[in-house]
C-alpha positions as CSV (number, residue, x, y, z in Angstrom):
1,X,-112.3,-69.7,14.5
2,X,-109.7,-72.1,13.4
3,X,-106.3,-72.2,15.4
4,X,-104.3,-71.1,12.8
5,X,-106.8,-68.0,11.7
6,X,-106.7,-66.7,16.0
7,X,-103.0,-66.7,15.7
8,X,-103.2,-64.8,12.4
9,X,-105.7,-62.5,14.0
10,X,-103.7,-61.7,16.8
11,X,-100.3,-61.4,14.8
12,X,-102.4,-58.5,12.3
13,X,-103.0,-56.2,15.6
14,X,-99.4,-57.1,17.3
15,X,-98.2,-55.7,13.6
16,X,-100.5,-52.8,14.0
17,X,-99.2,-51.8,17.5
18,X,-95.7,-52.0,16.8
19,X,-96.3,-49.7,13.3
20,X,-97.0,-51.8,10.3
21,X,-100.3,-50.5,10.1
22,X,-100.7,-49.6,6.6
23,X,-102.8,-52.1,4.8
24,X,-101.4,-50.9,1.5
25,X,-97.7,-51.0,2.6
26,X,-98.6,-54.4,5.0
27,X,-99.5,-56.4,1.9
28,X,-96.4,-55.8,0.3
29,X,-93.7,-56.4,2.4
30,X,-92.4,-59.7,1.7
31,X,-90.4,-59.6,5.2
32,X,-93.9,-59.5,7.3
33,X,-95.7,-61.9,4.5
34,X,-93.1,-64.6,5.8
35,X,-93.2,-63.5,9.5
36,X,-96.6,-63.7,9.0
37,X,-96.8,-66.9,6.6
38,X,-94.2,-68.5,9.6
39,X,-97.0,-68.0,12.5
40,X,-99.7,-69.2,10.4
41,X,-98.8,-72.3,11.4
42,X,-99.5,-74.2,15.0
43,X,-96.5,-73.1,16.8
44,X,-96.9,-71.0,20.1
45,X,-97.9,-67.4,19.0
46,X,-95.0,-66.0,21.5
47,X,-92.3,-68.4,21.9
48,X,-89.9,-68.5,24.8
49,X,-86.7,-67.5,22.4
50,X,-86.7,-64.0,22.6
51,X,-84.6,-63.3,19.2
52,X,-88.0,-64.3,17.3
53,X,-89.9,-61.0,18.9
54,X,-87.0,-58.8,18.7
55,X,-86.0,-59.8,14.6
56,X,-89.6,-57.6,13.8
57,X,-88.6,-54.6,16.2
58,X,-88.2,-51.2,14.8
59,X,-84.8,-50.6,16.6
60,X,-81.6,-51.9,15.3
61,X,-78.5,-51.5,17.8
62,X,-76.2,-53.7,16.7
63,X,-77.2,-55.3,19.9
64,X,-79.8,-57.2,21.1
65,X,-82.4,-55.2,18.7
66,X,-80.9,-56.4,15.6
67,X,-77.6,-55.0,13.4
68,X,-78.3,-52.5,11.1
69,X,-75.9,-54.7,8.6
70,X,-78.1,-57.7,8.5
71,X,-81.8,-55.4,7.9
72,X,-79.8,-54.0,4.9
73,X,-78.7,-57.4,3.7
74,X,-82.6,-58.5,3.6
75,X,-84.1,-55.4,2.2
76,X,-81.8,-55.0,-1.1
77,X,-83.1,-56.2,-3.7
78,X,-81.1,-57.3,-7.3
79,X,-81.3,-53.9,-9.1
80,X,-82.6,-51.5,-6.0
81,X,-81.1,-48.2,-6.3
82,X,-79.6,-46.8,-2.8
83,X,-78.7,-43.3,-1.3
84,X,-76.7,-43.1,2.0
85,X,-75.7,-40.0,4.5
86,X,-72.4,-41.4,6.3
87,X,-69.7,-39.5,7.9
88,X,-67.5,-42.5,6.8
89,X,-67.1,-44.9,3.7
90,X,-64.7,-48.4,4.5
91,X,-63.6,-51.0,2.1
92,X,-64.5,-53.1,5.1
93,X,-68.1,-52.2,5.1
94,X,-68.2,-52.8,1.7
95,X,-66.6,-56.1,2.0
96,X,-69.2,-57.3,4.3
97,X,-72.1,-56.0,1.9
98,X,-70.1,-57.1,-1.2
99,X,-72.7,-59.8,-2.4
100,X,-76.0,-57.4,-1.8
101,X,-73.7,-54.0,-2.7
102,X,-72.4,-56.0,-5.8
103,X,-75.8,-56.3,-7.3
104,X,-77.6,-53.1,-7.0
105,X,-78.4,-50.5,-9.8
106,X,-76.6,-47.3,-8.3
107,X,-75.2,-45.9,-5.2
108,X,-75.5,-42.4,-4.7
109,X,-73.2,-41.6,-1.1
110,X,-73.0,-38.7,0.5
111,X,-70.6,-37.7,3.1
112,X,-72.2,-36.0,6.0
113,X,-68.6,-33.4,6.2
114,X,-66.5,-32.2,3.9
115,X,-63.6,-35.3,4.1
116,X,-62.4,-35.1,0.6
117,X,-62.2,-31.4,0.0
118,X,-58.7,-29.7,-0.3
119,X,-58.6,-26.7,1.9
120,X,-56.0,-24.2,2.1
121,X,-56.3,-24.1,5.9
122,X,-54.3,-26.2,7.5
123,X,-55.5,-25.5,11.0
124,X,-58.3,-27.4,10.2
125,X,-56.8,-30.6,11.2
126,X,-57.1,-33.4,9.8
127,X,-59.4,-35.2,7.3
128,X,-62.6,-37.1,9.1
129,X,-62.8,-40.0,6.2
130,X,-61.6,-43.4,6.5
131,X,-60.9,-45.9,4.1
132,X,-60.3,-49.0,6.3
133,X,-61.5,-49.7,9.8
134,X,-59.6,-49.3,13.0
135,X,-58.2,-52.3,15.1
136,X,-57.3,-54.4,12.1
137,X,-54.5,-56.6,12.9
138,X,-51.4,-57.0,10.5
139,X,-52.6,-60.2,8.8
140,X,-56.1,-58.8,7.2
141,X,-54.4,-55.9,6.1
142,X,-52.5,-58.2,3.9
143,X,-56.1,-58.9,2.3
144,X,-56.9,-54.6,2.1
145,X,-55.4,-54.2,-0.7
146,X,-57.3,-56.8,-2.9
147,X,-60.5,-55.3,-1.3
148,X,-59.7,-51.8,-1.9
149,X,-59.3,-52.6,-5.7
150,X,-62.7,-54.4,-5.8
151,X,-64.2,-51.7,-4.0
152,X,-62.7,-48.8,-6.1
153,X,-64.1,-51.1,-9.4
154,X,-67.7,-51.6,-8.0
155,X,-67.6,-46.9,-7.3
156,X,-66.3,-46.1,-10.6
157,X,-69.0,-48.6,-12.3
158,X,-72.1,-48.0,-9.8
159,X,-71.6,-45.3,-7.4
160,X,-72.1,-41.3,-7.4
161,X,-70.2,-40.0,-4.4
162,X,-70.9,-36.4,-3.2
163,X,-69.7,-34.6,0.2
164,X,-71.0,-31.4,2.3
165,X,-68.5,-28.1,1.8
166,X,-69.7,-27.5,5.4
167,X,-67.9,-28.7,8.5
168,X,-70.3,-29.8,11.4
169,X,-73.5,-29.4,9.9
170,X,-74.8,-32.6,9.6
171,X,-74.8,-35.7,11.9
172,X,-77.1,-37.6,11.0
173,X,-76.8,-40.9,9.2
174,X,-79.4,-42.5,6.5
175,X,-79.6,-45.4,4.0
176,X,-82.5,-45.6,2.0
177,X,-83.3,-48.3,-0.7
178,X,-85.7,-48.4,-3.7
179,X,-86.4,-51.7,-5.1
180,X,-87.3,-52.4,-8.6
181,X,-91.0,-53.5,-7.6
182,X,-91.7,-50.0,-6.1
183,X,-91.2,-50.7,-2.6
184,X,-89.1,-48.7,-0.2
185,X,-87.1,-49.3,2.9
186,X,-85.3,-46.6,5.4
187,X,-83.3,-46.8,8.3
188,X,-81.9,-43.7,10.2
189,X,-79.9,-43.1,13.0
190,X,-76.5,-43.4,14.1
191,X,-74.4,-45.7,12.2
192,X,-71.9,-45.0,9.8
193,X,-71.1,-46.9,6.8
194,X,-68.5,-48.7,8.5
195,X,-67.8,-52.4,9.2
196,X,-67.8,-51.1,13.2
197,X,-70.7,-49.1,12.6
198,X,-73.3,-51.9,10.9
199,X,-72.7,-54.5,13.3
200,X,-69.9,-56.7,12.0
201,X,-66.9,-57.7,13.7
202,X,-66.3,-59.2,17.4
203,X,-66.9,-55.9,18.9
204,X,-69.6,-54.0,17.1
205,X,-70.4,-50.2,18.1
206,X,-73.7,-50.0,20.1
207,X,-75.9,-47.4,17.9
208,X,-79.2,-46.4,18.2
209,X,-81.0,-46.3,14.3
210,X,-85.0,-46.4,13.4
211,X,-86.1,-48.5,10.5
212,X,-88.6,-46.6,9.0
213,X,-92.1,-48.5,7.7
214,X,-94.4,-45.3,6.9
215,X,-94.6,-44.9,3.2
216,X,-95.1,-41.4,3.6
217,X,-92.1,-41.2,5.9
218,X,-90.1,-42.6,3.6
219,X,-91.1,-40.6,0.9
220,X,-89.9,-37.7,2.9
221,X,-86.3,-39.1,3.5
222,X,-86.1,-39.7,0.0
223,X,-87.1,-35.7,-0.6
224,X,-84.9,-34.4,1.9
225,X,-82.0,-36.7,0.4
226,X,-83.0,-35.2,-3.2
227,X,-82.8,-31.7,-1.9
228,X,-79.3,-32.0,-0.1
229,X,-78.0,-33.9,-3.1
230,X,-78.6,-31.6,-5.9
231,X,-77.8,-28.3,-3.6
232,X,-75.1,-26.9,-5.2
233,X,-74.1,-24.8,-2.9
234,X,-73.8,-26.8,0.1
235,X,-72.5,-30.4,-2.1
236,X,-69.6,-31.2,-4.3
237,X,-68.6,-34.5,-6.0
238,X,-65.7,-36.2,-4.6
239,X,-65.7,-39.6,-6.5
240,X,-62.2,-38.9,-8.1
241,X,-60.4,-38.0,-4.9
242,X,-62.6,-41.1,-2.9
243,X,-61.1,-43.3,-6.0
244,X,-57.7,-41.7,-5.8
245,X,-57.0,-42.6,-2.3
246,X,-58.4,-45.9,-3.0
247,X,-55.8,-46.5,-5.6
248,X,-53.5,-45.1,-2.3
249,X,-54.2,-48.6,-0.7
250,X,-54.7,-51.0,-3.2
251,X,-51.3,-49.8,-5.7
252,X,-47.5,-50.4,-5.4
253,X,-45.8,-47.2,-3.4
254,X,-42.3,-46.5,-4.7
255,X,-39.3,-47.5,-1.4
256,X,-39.0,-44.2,-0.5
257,X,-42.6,-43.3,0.1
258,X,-42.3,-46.1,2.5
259,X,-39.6,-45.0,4.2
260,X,-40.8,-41.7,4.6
261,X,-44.8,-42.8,5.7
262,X,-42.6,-44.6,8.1
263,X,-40.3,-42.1,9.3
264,X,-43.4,-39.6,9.9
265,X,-45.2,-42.3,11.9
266,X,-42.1,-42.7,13.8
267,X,-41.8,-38.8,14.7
268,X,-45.7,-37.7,14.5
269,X,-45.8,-37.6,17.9
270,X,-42.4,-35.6,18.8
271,X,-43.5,-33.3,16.1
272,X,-47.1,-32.6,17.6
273,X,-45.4,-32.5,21.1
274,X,-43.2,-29.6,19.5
275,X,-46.2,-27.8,18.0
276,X,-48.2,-28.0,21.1
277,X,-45.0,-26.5,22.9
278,X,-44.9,-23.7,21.3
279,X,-40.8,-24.2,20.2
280,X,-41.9,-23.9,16.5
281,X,-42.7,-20.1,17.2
282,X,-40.6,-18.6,15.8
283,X,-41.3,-15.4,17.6
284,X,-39.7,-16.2,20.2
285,X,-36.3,-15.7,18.6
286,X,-35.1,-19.1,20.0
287,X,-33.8,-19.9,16.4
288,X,-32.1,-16.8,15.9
289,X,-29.4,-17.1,18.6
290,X,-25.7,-17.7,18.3
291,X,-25.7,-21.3,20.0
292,X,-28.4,-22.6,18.1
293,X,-27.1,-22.0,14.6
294,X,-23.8,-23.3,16.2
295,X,-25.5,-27.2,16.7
296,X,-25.6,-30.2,13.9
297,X,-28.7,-31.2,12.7
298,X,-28.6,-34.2,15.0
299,X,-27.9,-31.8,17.8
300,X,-31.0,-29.9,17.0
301,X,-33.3,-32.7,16.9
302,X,-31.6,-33.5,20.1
303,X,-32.3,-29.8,21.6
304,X,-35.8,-29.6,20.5
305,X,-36.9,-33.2,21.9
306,X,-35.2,-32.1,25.2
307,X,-37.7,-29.0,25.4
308,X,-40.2,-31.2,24.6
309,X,-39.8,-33.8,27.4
310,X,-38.9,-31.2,30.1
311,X,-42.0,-29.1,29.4
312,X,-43.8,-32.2,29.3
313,X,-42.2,-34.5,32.2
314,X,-40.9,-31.9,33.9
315,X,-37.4,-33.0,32.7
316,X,-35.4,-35.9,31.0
317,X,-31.1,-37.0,30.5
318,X,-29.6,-36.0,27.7
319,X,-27.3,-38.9,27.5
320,X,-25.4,-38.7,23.8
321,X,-21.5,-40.0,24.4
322,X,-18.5,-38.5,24.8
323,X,-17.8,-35.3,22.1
324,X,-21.4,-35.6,21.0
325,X,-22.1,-32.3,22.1
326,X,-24.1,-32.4,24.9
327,X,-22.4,-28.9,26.9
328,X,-23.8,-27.0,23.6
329,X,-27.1,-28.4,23.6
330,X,-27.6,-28.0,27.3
331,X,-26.3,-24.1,26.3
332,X,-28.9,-24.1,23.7
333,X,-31.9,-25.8,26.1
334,X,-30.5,-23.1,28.6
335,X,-30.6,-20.2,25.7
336,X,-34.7,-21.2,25.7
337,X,-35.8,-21.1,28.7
338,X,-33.8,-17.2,29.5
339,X,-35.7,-16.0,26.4
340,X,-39.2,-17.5,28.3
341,X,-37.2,-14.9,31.7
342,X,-36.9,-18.4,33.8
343,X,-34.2,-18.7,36.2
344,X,-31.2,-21.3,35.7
345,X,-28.7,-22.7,37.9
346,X,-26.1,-25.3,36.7
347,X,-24.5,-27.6,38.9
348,X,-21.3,-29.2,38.1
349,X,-18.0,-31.4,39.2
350,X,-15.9,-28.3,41.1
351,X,-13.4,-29.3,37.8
352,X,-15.2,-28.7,35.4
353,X,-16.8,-25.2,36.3
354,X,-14.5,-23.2,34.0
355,X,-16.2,-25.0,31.0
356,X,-19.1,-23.6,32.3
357,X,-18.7,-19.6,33.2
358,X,-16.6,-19.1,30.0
359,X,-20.2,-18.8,28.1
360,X,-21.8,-16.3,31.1
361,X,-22.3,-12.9,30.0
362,X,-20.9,-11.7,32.8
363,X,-17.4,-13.3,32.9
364,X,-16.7,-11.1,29.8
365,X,-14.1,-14.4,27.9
366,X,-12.5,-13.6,25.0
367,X,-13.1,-17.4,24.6
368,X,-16.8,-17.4,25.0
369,X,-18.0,-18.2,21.1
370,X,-22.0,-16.9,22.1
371,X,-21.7,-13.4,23.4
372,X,-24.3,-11.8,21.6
373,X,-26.5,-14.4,23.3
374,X,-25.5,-12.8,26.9
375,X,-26.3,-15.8,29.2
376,X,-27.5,-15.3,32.5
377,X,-27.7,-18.6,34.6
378,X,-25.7,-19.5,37.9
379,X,-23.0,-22.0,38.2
380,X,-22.5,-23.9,41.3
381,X,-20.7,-27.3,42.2
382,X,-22.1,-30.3,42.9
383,X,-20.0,-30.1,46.6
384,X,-22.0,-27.1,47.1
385,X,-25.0,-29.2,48.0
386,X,-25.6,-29.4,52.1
387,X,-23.4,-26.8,52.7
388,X,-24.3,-24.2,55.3
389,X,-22.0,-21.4,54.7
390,X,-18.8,-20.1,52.9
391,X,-18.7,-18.8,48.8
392,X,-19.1,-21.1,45.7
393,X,-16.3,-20.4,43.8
394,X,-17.4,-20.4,40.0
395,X,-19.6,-17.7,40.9
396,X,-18.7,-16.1,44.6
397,X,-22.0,-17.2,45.6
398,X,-22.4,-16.9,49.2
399,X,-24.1,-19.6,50.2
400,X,-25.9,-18.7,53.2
401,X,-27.7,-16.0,51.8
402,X,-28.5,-18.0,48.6
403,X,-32.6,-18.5,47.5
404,X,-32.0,-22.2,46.5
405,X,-35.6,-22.2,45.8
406,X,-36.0,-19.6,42.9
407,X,-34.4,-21.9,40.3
408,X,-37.0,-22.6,37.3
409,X,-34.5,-24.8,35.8
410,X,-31.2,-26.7,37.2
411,X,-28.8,-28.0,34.7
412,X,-27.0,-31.1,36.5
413,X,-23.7,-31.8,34.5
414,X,-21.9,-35.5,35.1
415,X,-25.4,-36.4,36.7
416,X,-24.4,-39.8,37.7
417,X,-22.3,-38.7,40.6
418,X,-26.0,-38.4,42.0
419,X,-27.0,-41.8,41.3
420,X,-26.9,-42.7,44.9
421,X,-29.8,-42.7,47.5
422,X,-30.9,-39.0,48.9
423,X,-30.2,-39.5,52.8
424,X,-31.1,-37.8,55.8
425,X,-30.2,-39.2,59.0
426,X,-29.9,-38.4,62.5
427,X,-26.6,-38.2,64.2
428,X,-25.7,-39.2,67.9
429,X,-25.1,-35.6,68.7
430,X,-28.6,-34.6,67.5
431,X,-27.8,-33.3,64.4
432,X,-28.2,-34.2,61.3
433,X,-26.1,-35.8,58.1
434,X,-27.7,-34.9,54.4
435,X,-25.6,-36.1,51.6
436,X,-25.8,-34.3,48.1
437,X,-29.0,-35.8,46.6
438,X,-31.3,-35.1,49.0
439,X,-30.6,-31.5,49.6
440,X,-30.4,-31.1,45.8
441,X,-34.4,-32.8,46.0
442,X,-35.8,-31.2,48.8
443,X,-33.5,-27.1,48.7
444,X,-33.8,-26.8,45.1
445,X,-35.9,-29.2,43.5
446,X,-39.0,-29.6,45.6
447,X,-39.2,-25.7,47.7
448,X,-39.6,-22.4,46.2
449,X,-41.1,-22.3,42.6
450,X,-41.7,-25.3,40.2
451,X,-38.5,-26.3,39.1
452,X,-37.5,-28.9,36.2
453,X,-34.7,-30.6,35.3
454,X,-32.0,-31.2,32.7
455,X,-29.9,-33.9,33.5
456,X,-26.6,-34.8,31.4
457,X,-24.5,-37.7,31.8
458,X,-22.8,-39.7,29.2
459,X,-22.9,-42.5,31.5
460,X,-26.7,-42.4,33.5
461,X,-25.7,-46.4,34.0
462,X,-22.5,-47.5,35.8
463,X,-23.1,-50.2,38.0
464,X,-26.8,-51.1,37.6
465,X,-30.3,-49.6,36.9
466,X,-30.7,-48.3,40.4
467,X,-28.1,-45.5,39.1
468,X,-30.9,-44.3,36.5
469,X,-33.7,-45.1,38.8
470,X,-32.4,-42.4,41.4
471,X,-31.5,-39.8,38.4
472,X,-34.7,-40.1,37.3
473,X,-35.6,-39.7,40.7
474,X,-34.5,-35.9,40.5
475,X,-37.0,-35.5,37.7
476,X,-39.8,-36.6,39.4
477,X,-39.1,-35.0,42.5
478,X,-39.0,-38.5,45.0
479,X,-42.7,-39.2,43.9
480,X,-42.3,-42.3,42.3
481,X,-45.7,-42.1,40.7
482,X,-45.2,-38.8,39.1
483,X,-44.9,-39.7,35.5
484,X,-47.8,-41.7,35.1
485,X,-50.0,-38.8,34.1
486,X,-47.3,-37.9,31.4
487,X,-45.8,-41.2,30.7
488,X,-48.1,-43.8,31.5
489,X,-45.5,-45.7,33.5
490,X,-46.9,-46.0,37.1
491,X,-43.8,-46.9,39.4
492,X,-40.8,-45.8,38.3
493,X,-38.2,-47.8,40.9
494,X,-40.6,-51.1,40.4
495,X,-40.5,-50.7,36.6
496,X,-36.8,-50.6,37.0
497,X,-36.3,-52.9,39.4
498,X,-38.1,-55.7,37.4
499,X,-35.6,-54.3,34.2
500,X,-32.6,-54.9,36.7
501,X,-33.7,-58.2,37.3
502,X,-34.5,-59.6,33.6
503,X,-31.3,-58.3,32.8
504,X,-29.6,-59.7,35.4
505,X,-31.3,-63.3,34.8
506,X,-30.0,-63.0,31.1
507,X,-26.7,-61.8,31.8
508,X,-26.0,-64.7,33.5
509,X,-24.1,-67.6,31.8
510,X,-25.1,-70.3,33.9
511,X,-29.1,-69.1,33.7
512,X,-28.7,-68.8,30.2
513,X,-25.7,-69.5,28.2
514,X,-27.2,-69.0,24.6
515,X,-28.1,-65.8,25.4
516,X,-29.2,-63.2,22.6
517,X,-29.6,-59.2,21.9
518,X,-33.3,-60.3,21.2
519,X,-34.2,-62.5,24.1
520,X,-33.1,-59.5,26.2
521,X,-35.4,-57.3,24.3
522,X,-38.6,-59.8,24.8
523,X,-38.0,-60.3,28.4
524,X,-38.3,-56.4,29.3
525,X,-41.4,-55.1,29.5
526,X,-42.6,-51.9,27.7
527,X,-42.9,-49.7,30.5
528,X,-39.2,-49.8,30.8
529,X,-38.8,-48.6,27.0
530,X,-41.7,-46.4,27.5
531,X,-40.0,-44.8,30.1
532,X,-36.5,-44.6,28.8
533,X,-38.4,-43.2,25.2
534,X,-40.0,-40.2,27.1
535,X,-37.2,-39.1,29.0
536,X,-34.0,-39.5,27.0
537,X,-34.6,-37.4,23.8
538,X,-33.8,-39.2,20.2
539,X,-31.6,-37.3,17.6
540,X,-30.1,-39.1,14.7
541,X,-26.6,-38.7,16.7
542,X,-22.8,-39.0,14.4
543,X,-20.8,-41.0,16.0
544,X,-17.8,-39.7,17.2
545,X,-15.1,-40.3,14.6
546,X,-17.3,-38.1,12.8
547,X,-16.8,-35.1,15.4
548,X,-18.9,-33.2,17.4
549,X,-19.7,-29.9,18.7
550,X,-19.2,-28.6,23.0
């Protein structure tokens, strides 16, 4: 037997092994014929480049197996007709198919869950579609919007588009293609019609998909594709709403659209952190009470991102300026967590504990302006901390009998004055010297129940970062890794240290005498921002000419 007829022999059974085994289907596949055709020749029947074996495997990963992109790019034909089952449609998948996609008869696409249907129930989160792919950077989207209008023309001229009324019923994915001469191809598995999901890009999903080569299999797809498409019951067409949010990405939104997409983006997650919180319930009468109908708007926004932070940080600085309000929304914070039956202490400068007790319920003032909401927490001074005996005189407290432990929340008013180190030394006599910080840490903070913090300080800063570093200190109760979890910021005092030092380095007019607002903001790193953005609430505050509330 000639050379080139062994080789042929041998490549018939290899094909016959791996599946192609139907004479009747084998001599019409142009994609073997040339495979075939190609070893008909005298090269080496298995040469040492392994890409050669693997371009006839069955598999297609995206990875070493093939993508699933480049099998459909060979298998449709001018005028083919193709169905797909994907969760997902993107103008970039489309984009990378555009020259194949472009041609074709018809596309009938069916999403595997029901992304373009307009439920009533909200709690059903949001839609599952997308229209573009994820990680694109800011200068291709430039190009999105020329796509999306190529795209929307090529579905309102060749496509059907049809989605399941059915959340979570179907998973799997399929693209078959019928080609004018008769012939079929299918491939099943995993990937979705998305640029991600067929292979292209840098960083390509790994998916697991079968190409299908049994006639009769393929046959069956194209039943059980027939069947799901015309059931009535269980599909709807979508292509208006699929073309309607097309014309979303590809059409001139009005300024304030803009402005508002942006504001939402801005907020979206304070306003899931409120939902999740549980401050939207309105059952818990929060909103009804005298001190919260007494606040601004800004002071509101201010309130509810401070119940956000402490239930999620275990705390934060509200740190608006002077006549901004910040006694009333401390009031209101404080209003909160009574109706939730915690226990609140407030610590304050000795003079300044009158503006505190007015508001108790107990006190009786005719100048309290919240009586109906009959406020129960403690007030205490801030020289109260390390004492061992004698009354605290806002509220007669005797302090050696006091649980300093039982406090679910301590407000700390003019928190700066505990900007300095906690200390607790050793004395030559034996005993020993604790200033005010660390008995506030380790008698209230740390023992007894779980207690978070509201701090409030229209100054946090007054001679350098180390003034924050130790107030935030409070808040994580001396473990300086304690926000990461929550914050993502692993050590506070070094991500305020380095802060200190890059603004330091700026500051200074011999370093850098040209010095601007935004070379300060490109030298500091975002853990700082991160960090100042979790704990310090943002309300859209008045200034002060314009007046302000407590």
């Amino acid at each position: 037997m000639a050379e080139g007829g062994l080789r042929g022999y041998w490549l018939i059974a290899v094909f016959r092994v791996c599946g192609y085994g139907n004479c009747g289907y084998f001599g019409r596949d142009e994609r073997i014929q040339r495979v075939f055709s190609s070893h008909m020749s005298t090269k080496p029947l298995f040469p040492q480049e392994p890409k050669t074996v693997i371009s006839i495997s069955s598999i297609k990963d995206n990875r070493s197996h093939g993508k699933v992109g480049e099998f459909l790019k060979e298998v449709m034909a001018e005028g083919c007709k193709v169905s797909i089952v994907s969760a997902y449609f993107t103008v970039n998948a489309y984009q990378q198919l555009r020259e194949e996609l472009d041609g074709i008869e018809s596309l009938r696409f069916l999403f595997g869950d029901p992304a373009y249907l307009r439920v009533k129930d909200e709690d059903k989160g949001p839609k599952n579609y997308k229209l573009t792919d994820e990680g694109l950077v800011m200068a291709a989207q430039m190009q999105q919007r020329a796509m999306a209008k190529a795209c929307a023309e090529w579905l309102e001229k060749k496509a059907e588009v049809r989605s399941l009324v059915k959340p979570n019923f179907l998973h799997g994915k399929l693209y078959h293609i019928a080609n004018p001469n008769r012939t079929e191809e299918a491939i099943t598995g995993s990937s979705n019609f998305t640029s991600q999901g067929l292979g292209f890009g840098t960083m390509p999903n790994m998916e697991l998909n079968m190409v299908i080569h049994d006639r009769r299999d393929q046959h069956e797809l194209k039943q059980w594709f027939e069947e799901l498409w015309n059931n009535r019951e269980l599909v709807v067409d979508v292509k208006k709403d699929v073309l309607k949010d097309l014309s979303e990405v590809y059409s001139d939104a009005p300024p304030e659209f803009v402005y508002f997409k942006t504001l939402y983006h801005v907020f979206e997650k304070f306003l899931q952190e409120q939902d999740r919180s549980g401050l939207l319930d309105e059952r818990t009468g929060f909103f009804d009470s005298e001190v919260w109908n007494k606040l601004y708007a800004f002071q509101k926004d201010g309130v509810k991102g401070a119940i956000n932070k402490i239930s999620k940080h275990d705390g934060c600085i509200i740190a608006d300026s002077v006549g901004l309000g910040k006694t009333f929304e401390a009031l209101a914070v404080i209003k909160y967590f009574e109706l939730m039956n915690k226990n609140v202490l407030v610590l304050c400068p000795k003079k300044l504990a009158q503006n505190w007790t007015v508001y108790q319920a107990k006190q009786n003032s005719k100048l309290n302006p919240f009586p109906k909401d009959r406020f129960q927490y403690a007030v205490m001074c801030h020289s109260d901390m390390g004492r061992k005996g004698g009354v605290s005189s806002p509220n007669g407290i005797d302090l050696a009998e006091v649980n300093w432990g039982a406090y679910d929340l301590v407000v700390i008013d003019e928190s700066h004055n505990f900007k300095g180190n906690p200390i607790d030394r050793e004395l030559e006599d034996g005993s020993r010297k604790t200033n005010r910080a660390h008995f506030l840490l380790e008698k209230i903070i740390k023992s007894g129940v779980k207690t978070k913090v509201l701090l409030l300080s229209a100054t946090p800063v007054n001679n350098n970062l180390r003034d924050l570093r130790n107030q935030i200190n409070l808040i994580a109760g001396g473990d300086d890794h304690a926000l990461f979890e929550s914050t993502g910021v692993g050590v506070i005092g070094e991500t305020l240290r380095l802060a200190q030092v890059q603004f330091t380095n700026w500051a200074d007019p011999n370093k850098n005498p040209d010095r601007s607002v935004k070379q300060l903001l490109e030298r500091l790193d975002s853990s700082f921002f991160k960090l100042l953005d979790e704990l310090i609430p943002f309300g859209i505050k008045r200034s002060s000419k314009g007046g302000g509330l407590g």
